[in-house]
N, C-alpha and C positions, 0 to 999 in steps of 0.2 A: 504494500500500500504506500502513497506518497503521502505526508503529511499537510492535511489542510488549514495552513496554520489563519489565526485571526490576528488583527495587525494593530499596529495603534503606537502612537507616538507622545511622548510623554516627557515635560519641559521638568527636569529635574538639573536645578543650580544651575538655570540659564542656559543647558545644551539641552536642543531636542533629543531624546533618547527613545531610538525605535526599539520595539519589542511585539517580538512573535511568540503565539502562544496555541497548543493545542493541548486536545483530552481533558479527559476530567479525573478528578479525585486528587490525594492529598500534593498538593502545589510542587514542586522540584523548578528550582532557578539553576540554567543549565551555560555556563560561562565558557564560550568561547574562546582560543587561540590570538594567535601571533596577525591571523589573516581568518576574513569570514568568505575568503576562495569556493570551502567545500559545501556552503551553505548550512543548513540543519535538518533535513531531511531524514536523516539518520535516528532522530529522538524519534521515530516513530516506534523504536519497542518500547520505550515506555507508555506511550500517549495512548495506552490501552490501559494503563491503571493509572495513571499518573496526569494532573494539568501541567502539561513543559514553558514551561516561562525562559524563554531565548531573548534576553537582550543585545543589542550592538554595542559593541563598547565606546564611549564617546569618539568622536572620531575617528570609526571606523565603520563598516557598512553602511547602513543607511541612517545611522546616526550623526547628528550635526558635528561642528568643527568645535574642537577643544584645545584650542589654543593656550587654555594654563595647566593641563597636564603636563607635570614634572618629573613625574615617578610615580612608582606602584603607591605611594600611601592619597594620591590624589584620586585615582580608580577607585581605589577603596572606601572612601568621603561619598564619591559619587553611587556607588551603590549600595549605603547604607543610608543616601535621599532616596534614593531608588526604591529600598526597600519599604522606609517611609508612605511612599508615592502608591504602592500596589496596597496597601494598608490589606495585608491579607489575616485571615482566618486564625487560621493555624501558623506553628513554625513552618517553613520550609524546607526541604532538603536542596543541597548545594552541590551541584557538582562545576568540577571545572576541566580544560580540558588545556594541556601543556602550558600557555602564559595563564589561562586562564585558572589552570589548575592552582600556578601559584600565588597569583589574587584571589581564588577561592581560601589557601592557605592563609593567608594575611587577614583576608574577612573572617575567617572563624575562630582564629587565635584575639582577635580585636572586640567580636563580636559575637562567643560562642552560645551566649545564651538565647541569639534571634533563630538558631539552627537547628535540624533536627538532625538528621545525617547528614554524612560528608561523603563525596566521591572524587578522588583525585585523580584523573587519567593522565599517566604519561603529563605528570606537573614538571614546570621548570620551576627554576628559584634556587636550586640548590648552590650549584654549583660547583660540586666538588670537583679539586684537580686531579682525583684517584678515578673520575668516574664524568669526564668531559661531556659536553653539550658541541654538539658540531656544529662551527659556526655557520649561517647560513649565507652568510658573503661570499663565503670561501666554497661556495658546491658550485658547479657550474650549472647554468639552466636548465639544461638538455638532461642531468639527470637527479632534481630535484623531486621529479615523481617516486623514481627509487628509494631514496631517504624518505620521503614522507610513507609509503605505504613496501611491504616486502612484495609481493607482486605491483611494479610499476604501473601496468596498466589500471589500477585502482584511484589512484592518485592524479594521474594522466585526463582522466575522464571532465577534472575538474579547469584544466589548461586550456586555454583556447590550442585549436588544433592547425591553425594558418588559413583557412577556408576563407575565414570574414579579417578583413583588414579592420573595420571599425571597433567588431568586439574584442580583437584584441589589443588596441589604443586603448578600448577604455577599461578591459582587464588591466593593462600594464598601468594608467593613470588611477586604478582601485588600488592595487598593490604601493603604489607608490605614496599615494594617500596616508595608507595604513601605515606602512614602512618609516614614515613620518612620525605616528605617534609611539610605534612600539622604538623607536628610535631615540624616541627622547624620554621614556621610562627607564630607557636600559643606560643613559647618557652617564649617571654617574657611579651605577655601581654595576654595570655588568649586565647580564642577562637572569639576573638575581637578588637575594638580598643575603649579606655576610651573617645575618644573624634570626635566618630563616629558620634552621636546626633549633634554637633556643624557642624562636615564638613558640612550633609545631605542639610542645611541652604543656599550650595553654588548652590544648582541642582534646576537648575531654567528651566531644561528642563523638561514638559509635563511628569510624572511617573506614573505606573500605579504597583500597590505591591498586589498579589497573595497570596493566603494563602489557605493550607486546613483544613476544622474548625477541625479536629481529630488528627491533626498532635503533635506527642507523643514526637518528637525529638527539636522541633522548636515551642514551643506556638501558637495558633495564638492569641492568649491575648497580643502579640507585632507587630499586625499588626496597631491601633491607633498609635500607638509611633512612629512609622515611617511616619505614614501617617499625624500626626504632627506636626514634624520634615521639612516634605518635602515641599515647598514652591506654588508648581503644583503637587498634588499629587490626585488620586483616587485611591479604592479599588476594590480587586474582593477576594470573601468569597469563596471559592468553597466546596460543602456539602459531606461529608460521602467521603475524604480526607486527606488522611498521609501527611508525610513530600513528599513522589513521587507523588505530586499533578498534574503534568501532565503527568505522568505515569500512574495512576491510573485512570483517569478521560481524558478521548479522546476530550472532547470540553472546554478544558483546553485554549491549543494551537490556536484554532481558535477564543476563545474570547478574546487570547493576540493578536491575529493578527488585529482583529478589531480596537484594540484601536491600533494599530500602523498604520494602513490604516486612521483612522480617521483627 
């Protein structure tokens, strides 16, 4: 099934902030990457038990320009107006996914008591020099598909394929958009935070960290370190797996849904 998400735009601290939302039942804020390339399509194994609340990170996707993001703890501000802003129900469950993993990280160390469960996929923030993050300047274009997903063509599908001159102007003008803001979060400390391992010590809510063992961009030789780190924490290994480990692998999403039904 595709997901048919419902759409809506929402002026939190002066950026329009879009958010897509499908299914019903208990809420799950579902935080996006480095780049919103692969769309969200993908939450659809949840959005059979689950309402999937997808936002755009301020500028990035279809969300306005943020010009005073400076670093993760400004993302962070912004979606804890955000959370304000849905004035929802119940707690939420949080998942995030590589950059987003590690601003889900920051938010529930900040704010553990707004959350129900955590889901960290394939989080960045680490850092470690024993267990590198590859940097993505350094890949060349032509096989950036490979790092992102262990079968190439997975990842590929999300590329413009040379056909259309225009969509891919304005692919390369999104990317570069984005690449703008994740550009000046990572400006002064890296593609991380140095004292991310100490927060992680605050999340005493139930976490569950994802990983795919092939994943070329993000180790998973840094899924113990978190799961160390983390006070309630288990793991899920998922096999023959990129960093698009629930792009790649369709029962991805329903074994996080599990541990969030649990």
């Amino acid at each position: 099934m595709t997901a048919k998400f419902e759409e809506q735009t929402l002026l939190v601290g002066g950026v329009p902030t879009h958010v897509q939302s499908v299914g019903q039942g208990h809420p799950v804020i579902f935080l996006h990457g480095a780049s919103t390339l692969e769309g969200f399509d993908f939450v659809d194994g949840l959005a059979d038990r689950f309402q999937v609340i997808c936002p755009h990170h301020p500028g990035m996707g279809r969300s306005g320009p943020a010009d005073h993001v400076a670093g993760m703890s400004d993302l962070v501000i912004h979606y804890l107006d955000l959370l304000d802003s849905l004035d929802l129900a119940v707690r939420p469950h949080l998942v995030g996914f590589s950059m987003g993993g590690w601003l889900t990280a920051e938010l529930a160390a900040v704010a553990r008591e707004k959350f129900d469960r955590i889901v960290l996929i394939a989080p960045a923030g680490l850092n470690d020099p024993a267990h590198p993050m590859t940097p993505i300047p350094t890949i060349p274009p032509a096989e950036l598909p490979a790092y992102l997903s262990h079968d190439p063509a997975v990842a590929a599908r999300y590329f413009p394929d040379g056909s259309d001159p225009d969509a891919a102007a304005a692919f390369a003008a999104d990317r570069a958009r984005e690449g703008d803001l994740v550009g000046r979060i990572a400006a002064s400390q890296g593609f991380g935070h140095p004292n991310l391992r100490r927060m992680l010590a605050r999340i005493t809510c139930p976490t569950l960290v994802v990983w795919g063992d092939k994943d070329r961009l993000l180790p998973a030789s840094q899924m113990p370190l978190w799961c160390d780190a983390l006070p309630d924490a288990r793991s899920l290994l998922v096999k023959d797996a990129g960093h698009f480990v629930a792009h790649e692998k369709a029962e991805t999403m329903p074994r996080i849904g599990d541990f969030l039904a649990s």
